[in-house]
C-alpha positions as CSV (number, residue, x, y, z in Angstrom):
1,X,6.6,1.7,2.8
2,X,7.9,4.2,0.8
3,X,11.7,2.9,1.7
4,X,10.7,-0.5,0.0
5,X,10.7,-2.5,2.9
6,X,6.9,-2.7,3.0
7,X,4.5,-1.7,6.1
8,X,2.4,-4.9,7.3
9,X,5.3,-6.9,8.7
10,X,6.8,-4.6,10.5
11,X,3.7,-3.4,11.6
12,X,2.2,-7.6,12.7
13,X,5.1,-8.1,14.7
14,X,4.9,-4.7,16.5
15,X,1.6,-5.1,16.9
16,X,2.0,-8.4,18.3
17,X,5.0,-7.8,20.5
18,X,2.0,-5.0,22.1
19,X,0.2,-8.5,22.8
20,X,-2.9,-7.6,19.9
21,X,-4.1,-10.8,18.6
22,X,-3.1,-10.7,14.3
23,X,-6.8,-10.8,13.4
24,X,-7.9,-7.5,15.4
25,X,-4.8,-6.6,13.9
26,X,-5.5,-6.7,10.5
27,X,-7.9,-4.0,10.0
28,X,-5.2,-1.6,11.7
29,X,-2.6,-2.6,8.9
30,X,-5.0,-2.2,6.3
31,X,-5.8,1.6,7.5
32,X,-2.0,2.3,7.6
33,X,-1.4,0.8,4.6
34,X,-4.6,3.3,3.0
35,X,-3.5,6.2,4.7
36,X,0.5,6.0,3.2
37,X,-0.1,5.1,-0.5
38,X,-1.8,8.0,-0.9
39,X,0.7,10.5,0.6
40,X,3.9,8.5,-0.6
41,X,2.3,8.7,-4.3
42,X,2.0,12.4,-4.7
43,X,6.0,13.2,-5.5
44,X,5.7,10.5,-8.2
45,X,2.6,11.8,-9.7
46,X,3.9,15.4,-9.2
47,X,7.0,14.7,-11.3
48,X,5.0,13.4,-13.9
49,X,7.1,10.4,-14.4
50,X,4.2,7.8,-14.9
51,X,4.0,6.3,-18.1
52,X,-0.4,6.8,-19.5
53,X,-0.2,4.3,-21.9
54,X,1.3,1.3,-19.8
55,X,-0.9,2.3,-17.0
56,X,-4.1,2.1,-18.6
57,X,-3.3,-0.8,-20.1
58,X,-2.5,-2.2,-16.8
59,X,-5.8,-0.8,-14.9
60,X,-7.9,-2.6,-18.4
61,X,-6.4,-5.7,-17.8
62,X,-7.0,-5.9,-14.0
63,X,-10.3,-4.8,-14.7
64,X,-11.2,-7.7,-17.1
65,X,-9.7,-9.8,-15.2
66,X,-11.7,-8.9,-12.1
């Protein structure tokens, strides 16, 4: 996920090469998926490189808009 390609294709079609039917498979992707973000985020966070005043601006809007 981190490389850009994404995780939930690659992991559907492994999943469903191992012959698991795609909805018992979604709950699996959707731990992955919570378990990397996290992990993958810390070096950008460390490094300070986030911009505060786009990202609030960003989490106000999707908030509204929610």
């Amino acid at each position: 996920m981190s490389a850009g390609i994404g995780l939930y294709a690659p992991c559907m079609i492994t999943l469903a090469l191992l012959g698991m039917h795609p909805l018992a498979a979604f709950p699996i992707m959707m731990g992955a998926c919570a378990l990397v973000q996290p992990v993958a985020s810390l070096r950008f966070f460390q490094t300070n490189t986030s911009h505060g005043d786009h990202r609030w601006d960003l989490q106000s809007g999707a908030f509204r808009g929610c």
